[in-house]
C-alpha positions in Angstrom: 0.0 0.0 0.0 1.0 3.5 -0.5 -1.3 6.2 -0.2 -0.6 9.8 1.0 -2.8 12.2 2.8 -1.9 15.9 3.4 -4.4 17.5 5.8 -4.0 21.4 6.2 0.4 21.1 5.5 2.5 23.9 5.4 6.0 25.3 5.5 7.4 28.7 6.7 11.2 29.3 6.4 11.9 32.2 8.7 8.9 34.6 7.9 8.4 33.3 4.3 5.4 31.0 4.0 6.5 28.6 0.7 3.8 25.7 1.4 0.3 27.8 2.7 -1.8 24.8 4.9 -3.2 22.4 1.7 -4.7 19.7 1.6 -4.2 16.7 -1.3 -4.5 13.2 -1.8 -2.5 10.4 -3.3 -4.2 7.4 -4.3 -2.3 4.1 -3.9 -0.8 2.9 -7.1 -1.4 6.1 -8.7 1.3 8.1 -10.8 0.9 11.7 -9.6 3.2 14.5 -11.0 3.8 17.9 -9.5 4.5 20.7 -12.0 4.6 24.4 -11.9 7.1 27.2 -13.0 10.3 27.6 -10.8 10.0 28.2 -7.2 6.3 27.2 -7.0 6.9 24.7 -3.9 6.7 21.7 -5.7 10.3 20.1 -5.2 9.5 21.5 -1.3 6.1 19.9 -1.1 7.9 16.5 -2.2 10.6 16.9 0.6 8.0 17.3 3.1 6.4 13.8 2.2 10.0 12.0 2.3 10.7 14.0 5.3 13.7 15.6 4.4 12.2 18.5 5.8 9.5 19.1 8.7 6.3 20.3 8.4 5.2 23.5 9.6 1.9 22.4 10.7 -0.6 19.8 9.6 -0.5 16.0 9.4 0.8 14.2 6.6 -0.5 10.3 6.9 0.9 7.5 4.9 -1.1 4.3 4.5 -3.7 6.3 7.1 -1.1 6.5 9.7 0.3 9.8 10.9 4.0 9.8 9.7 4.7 13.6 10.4 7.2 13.1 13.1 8.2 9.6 11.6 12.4 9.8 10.6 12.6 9.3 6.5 14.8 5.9 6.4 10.8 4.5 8.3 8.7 6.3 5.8 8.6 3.7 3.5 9.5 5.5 0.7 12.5 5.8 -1.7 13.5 8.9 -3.3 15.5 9.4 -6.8 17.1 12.8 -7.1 18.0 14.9 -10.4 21.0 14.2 -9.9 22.0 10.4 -10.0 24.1 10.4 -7.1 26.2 6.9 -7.5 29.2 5.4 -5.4 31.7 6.2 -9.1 33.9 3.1 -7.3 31.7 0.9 -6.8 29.8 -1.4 -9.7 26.5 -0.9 -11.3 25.6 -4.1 -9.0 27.4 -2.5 -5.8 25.3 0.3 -6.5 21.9 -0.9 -6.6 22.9 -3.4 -3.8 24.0 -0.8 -1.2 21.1 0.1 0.3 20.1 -3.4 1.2 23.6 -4.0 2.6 23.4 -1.5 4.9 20.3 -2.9 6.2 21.8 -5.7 6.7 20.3 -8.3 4.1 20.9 -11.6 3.6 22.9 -11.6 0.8 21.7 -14.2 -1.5 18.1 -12.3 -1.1 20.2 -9.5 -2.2 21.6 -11.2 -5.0 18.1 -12.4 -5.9 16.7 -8.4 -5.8 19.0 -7.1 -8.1 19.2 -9.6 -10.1 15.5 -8.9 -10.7 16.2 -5.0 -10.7 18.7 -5.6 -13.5 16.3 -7.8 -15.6 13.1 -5.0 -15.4 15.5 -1.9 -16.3 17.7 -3.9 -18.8 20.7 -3.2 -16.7 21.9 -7.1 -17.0 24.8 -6.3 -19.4 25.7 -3.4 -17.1 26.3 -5.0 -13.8 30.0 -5.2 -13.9 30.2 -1.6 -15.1 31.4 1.4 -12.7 29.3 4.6 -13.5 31.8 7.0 -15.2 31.3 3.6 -18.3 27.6 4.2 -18.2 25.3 6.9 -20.7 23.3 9.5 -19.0 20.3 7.1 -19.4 22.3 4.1 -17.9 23.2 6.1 -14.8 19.7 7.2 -13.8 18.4 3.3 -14.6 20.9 2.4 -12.0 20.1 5.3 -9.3 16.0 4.2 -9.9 17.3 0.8 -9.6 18.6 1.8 -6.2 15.2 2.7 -5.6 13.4 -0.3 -7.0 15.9 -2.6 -4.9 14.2 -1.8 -1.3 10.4 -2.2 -2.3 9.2 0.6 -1.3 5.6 1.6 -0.5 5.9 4.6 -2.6 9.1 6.1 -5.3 9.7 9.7 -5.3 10.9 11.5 -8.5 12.1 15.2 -7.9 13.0 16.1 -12.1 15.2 13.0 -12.3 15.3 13.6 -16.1 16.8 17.1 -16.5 20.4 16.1 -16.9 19.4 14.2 -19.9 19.3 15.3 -23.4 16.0 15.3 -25.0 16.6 12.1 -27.1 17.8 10.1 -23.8 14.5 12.3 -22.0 11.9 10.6 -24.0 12.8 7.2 -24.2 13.1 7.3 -20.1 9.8 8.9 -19.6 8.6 6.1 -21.7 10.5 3.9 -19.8 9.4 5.1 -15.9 5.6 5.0 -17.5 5.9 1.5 -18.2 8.1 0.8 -15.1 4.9 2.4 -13.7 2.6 -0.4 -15.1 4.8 -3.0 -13.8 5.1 -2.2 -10.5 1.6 -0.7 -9.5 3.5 1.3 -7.3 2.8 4.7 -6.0 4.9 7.5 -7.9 5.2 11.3 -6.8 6.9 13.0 -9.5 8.4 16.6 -9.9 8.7 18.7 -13.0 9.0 22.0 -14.8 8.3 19.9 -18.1 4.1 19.7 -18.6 4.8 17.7 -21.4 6.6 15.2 -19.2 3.3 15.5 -16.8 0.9 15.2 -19.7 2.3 12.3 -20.9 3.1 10.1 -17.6 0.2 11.5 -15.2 -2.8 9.5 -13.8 -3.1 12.7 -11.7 -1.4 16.3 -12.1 -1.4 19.0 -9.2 -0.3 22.2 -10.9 1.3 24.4 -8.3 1.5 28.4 -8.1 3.6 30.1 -5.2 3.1 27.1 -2.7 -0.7 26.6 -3.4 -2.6 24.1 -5.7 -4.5 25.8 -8.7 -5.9 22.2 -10.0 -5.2 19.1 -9.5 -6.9 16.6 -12.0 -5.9 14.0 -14.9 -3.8 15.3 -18.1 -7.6 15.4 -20.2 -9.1 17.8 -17.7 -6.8 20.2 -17.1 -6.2 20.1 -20.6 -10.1 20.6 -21.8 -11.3 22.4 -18.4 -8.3 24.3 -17.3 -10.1 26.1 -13.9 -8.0 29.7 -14.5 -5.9 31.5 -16.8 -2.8 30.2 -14.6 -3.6 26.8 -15.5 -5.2 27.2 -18.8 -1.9 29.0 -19.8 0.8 26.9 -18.6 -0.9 23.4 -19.7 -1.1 22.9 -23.4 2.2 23.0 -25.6 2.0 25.3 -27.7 0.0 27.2 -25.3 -3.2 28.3 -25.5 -4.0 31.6 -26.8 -5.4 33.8 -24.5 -7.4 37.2 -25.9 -8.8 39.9 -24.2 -10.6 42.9 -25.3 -13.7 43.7 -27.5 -13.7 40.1 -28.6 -13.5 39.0 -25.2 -16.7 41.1 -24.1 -18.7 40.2 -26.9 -18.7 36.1 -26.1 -19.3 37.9 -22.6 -15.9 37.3 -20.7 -13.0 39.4 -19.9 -10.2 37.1 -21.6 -11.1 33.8 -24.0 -9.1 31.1 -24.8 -8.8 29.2 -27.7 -6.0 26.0 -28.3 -4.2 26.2 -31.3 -5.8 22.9 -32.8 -9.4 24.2 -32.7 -8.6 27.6 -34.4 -8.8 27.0 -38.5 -7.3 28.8 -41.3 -8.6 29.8 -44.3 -7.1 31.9 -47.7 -10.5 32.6 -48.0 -13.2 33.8 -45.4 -13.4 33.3 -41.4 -14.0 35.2 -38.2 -10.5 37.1 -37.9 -8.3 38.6 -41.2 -4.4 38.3 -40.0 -1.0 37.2 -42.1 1.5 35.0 -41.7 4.3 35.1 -39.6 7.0 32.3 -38.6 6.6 29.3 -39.7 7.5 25.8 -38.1 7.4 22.6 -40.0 7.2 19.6 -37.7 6.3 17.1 -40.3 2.9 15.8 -39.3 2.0 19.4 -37.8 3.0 23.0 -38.8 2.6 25.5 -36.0 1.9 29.0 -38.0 2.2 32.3 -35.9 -0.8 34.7 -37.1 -0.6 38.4 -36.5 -4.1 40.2 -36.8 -5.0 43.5 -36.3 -7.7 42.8 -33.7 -5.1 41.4 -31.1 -2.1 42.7 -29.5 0.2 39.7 -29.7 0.1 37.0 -32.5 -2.1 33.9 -32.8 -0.6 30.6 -32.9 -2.1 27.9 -35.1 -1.8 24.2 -35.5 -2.4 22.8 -39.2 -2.2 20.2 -40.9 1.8 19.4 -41.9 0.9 19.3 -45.8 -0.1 22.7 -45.3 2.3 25.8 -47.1 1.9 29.5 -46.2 4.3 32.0 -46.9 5.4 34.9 -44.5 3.2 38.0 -45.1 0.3 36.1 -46.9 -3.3 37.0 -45.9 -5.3 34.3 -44.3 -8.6 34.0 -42.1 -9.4 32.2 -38.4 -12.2 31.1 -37.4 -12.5 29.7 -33.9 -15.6 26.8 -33.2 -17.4 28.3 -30.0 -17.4 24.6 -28.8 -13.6 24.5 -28.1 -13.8 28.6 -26.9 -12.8 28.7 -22.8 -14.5 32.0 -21.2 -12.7 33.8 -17.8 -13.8 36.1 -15.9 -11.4 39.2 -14.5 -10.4 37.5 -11.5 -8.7 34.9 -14.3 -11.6 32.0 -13.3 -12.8 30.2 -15.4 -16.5 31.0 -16.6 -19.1 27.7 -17.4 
C-alpha cells in the first residue's frame, strides 16, 4: 500500500510561508506528477512527504497513519534525485545493492533483488560496469534501480530527467511509465516539463507560489483548465489567450482558444491576420498569425501538408465549442 494524505500542510522558512496549509490526496498505485514554474513549492512539497524537511503544521499520513514526526529511512519510501548520485567506485551491482547491505540483508536475497532490478531496467549487461562507463540514461536506470531494490511503499521523483538530453529524455519517460505499469506502485513526480506531466500523469497537481491551482488527470486540465494560470501553462503550444472587445462580446474578460481548434482559411473566417514564422514539424505545422484585432500573435496548428508564406493574408475562425470564457479574476467562466 502507499497512499498519501496531506491534511491542512504547510512550510514557513523564517517569515516566508513557501507551502500555505493544503490539503491533497495520493491514491495508492497512482502516478501523480507535480508541476509548476520555478519556485512554485513543488520540489518542497515532495521533501516534506520523504521527510527531508519538517512540516510547519498539519499532518501528513501514509497508508492512514500519521507519519509527520516519523524519521525518513521509516517512511517507506525511496527517493530518486536529479542528480544520480552513484558510489563512481563501486559497480552498477554495488550500486543498486547498497542500500540493502546496509540494512543488513541476507545476501543471496540480495543477489536475488538485483538480479531482478537488472532484468526489469535492462541493466543485466551493465552490472560489472562502474558509473563513469555508463550513458546519461544508464546512470539514472541504476540510481531508480537503487530505488526499485528496497520495495518501497511509494518512489519519489524530484525532475530526475533534467540532466538528460532530450533524445535520452523521451525514451526514459517512456520507460518510468511502463516501469509504472509493472510495478503498480505509488509514484510522486516533480517537474518543470508539462509535457513530461501530460504524458506520464494518472493525476497532475499544478502548483502556483506554494498553493494548488488544480489538481486533476492530463484530459481535464487540458479541456477544463479552472483559470488563466492553468489554462496558460498546460497545453504546448500554449493556449492563446485574448482579451478585449472580442472577449466582451462572447461575454468574458479574456477567452481562450488552443491552437488545434482555431482554423485557417485563404478565403473567409472570423478574424483577417498574415502569416508570420513558420515551423514545419512534419505531421504538424505550428503557424504564428498576426491580426490587427489582437495585441500579440495567434498561434495555429495545421495540418503538416499545409504551405503558407510569411506576409500572406489568411482567415481564423474559432468553433465556439472549443472557446474557454474567464472572468477578471482569471476563473474560469461555465
Amino acid at each position: 500500500m502507499g497512499s498519501i494524505a496531506l491534511e491542512k500542510v504547510s512550510k514557513t522558512f523564517g517569515n516566508v510561508e513557501v507551502i500555505p496549509p493544503l490539503d491533497l490526496t495520493i491514491e495508492d498505485g497512482e502516478f501523480t506528477v507535480f508541476v509548476g514554474p520555478s519556485g512554485c513549492g513543488k520540489s518542497t512539497l515532495l521533501r516534506l512527504i520523504a521527510g527531508l524537511e519538517e512540516t510547519t503544521s498539519g499532518v501528513l499520513k501514509i497508508d492512514g497513519k500519521d507519519a509527520t514526526d516519523v524519521s525518513p529511512a521509516k517512511r517507506g519510501l525511496a527517493m530518486v534525485f536529479q542528480s544520480y548520485a552513484l558510489y563512481p567506485h563501486m559497480t552498477v551491482k554495488k550500486n543498486i545493492a547498497f542500500p540493502l547491505i546496509m540494512a543488513k540483508m541476507d545476501k543471496a536475497e540480495i543477489d536475488k533483488r538485483v538480479e531482478g532490478v537488472a532484468g526489469i531496467l535492462n541493466l543485466n549487461d551493465y552490472l560489472d560496469r562502474k558509473p563513469a562507463q555508463l550513458s546519461g540514461g544508464q546512470r539514472q536506470r541504476v540510481a531508480i534501480g537503487r530505488a526499485i531494490v528496497r520495495e518501497p511503499d511509494a518512489f519519489l521523483f524530484d525532475e530526475p530527467l533534467s540532466n538528460l538530453d532530450a533524445a535520452l529524455r523521451v525514451g526514459m519517460r517512456l520507460e518510468l511509465s511502463e516501469l509504472h505499469l509493472r510495478l503498480a506502485t505509488t509514484m510522486v513526480y516533480v517537474t518543470h516539463d508539462q509535457v513530461e506531466a501530460m504524458t506520464m500523469a494518472d493525476k497532475i497537481v499544478v502548483l502556483r507560489a506554494g498553493m494548488i491551482e488544480q489538481v486533476g488527470s492530463p484530459l481535464e486540465l487540458y479541456k477544463i483548465p479552472k483559470n488563466l494560470f492553468v489554462a496558460g501553462f498546460i497545453g504546448s503550444p500554449k493556449m492563446n489567450l485574448l482579451s478585449g472587445p472580442e472577449a466582451q462580446h462572447r461575454h468574458a474578460h479574456t477567452i481562450g482558444v488552443r491552437p488545434e481548434h482555431l482554423s485557417i482559411s485563404t478565403q473567409t473566417g472570423d478574424w483577417a491576420g498574415e502569416i508570420g514564422v513558420s515551423e514545419h514539424l512534419g505531421s504538424d505545422t505550428f503557424f504564428r498569425v498576426h491580426c490587427e484585432k489582437f495585441e500579440d500573435p495567434l498561434m495555429i496548428r495545421a495540418h503538416g501538408d499545409l504551405e503558407l508564406k510569411p506576409g500572406e493574408k489568411v482567415f481564423l475562425s474559432v468553433d465556439p465549442a472549443y472557446l474557454h470564457r474567464f472572468d477578471e479574476r482569471g476563473e474560469r467562466i461555465g
